[in-house]
C-alpha positions as CSV (number, residue, x, y, z in Angstrom):
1,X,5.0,36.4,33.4
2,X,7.3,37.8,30.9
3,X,6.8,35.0,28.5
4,X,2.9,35.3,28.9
5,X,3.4,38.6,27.7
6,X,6.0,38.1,24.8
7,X,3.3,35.0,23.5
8,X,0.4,37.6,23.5
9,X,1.9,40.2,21.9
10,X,3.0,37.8,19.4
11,X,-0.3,36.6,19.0
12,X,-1.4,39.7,18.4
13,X,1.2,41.0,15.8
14,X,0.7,37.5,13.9
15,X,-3.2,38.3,14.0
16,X,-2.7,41.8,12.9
17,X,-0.4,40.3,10.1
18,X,-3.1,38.1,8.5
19,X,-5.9,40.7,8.6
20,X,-4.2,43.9,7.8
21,X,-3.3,43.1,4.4
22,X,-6.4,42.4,2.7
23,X,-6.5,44.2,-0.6
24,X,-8.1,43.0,-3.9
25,X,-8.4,43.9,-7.5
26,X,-9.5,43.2,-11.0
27,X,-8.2,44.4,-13.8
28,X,-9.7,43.8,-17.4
29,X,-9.2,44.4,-21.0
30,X,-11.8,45.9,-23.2
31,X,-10.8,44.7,-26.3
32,X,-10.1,40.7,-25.8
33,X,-12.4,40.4,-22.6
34,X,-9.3,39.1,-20.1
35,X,-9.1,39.5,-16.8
36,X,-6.4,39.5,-13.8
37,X,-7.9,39.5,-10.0
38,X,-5.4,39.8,-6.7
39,X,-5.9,39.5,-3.3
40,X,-4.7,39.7,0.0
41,X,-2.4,42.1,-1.0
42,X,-0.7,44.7,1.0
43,X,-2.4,48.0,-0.3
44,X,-4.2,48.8,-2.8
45,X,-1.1,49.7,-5.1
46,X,-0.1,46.4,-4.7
47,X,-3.6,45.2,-5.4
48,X,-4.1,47.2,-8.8
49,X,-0.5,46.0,-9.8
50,X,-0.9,42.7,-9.7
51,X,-4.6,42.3,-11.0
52,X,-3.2,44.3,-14.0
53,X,0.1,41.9,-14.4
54,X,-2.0,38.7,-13.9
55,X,-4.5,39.9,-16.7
56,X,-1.5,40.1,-19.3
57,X,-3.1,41.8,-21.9
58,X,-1.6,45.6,-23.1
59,X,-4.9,47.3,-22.5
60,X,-5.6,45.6,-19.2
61,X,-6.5,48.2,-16.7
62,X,-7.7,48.4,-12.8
63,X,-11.4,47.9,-13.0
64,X,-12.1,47.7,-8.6
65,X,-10.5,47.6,-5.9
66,X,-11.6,46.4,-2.2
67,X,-10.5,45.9,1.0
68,X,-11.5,43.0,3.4
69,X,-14.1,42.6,0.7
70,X,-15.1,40.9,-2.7
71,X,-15.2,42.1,-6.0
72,X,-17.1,41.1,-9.1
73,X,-16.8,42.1,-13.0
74,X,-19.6,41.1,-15.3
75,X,-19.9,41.4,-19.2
76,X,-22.4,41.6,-21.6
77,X,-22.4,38.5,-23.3
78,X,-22.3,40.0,-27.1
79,X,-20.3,43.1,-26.4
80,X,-17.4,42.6,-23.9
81,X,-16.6,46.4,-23.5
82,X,-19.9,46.9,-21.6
83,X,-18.8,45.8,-18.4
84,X,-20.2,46.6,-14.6
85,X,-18.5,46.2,-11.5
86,X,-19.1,45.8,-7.8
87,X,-17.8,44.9,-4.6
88,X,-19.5,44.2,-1.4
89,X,-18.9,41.6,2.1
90,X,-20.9,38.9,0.1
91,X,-19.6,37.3,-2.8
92,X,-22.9,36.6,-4.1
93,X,-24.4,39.8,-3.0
94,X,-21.3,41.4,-5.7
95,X,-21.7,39.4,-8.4
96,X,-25.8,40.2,-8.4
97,X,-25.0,43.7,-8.1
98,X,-22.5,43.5,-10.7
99,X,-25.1,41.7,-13.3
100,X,-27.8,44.3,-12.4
101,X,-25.8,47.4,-13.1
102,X,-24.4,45.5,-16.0
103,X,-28.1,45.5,-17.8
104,X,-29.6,43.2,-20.0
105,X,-27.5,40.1,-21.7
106,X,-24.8,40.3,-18.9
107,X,-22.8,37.3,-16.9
108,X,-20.3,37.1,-13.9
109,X,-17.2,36.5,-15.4
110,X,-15.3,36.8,-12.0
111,X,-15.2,37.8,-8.5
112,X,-12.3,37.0,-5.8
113,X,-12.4,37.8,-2.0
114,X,-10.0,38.4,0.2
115,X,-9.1,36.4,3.6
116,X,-10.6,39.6,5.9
């Protein structure tokens, strides 16, 4: 009985692991139009820091953040500092929102999703 016990609660730490940690960013820059994503992070510090370092541009900055979520950054297509973002349980449901407050002119130019 003990060692049903000691698998359960194992279980159940290892299942906590896996979904408790499920922070995302993106960062971008402005001025050259690059971008840096995370995911699965372990909050959303952790989340903004690396979307910023992956981005590796000086003016790179945290654009969204989600948790057990996905995120999406579009840009207008002839002026890269007009930028929308959005995040949302669907992928495709963020990127569409993303385009739409974005306006006229505007693509996805990423989204990432976390394992939830």
């Amino acid at each position: 009985m003990k060692l049903f016990k000691l698998v359960i609660m194992s279980f159940c730490v290892l299942l906590y692991s896996q979904t408790a940690f499920a922070f995302g960013a993106i960062a971008y820059s402005q001025s050259t139009g690059s971008m840096g994503y995370s995911y699965n992070a372990s909050s959303k510090k952790a989340a903004i820091s690396s979307a910023v370092k992956s981005c590796k541009k000086r003016d790179c900055r945290s654009v969204i953040w989600f948790n057990k979520a996905c995120g999406a950054l579009s840009v207008k297509s002839n002026n890269p500092a007009v930028f929308a973002t959005n995040w949302n349980t669907s992928r495709n449901t963020a990127i569409n929102n993303a385009n739409a407050k974005c306006g006229k002119n505007c693509r996805s130019v990423g989204s990432v999703c976390d394992d939830r």
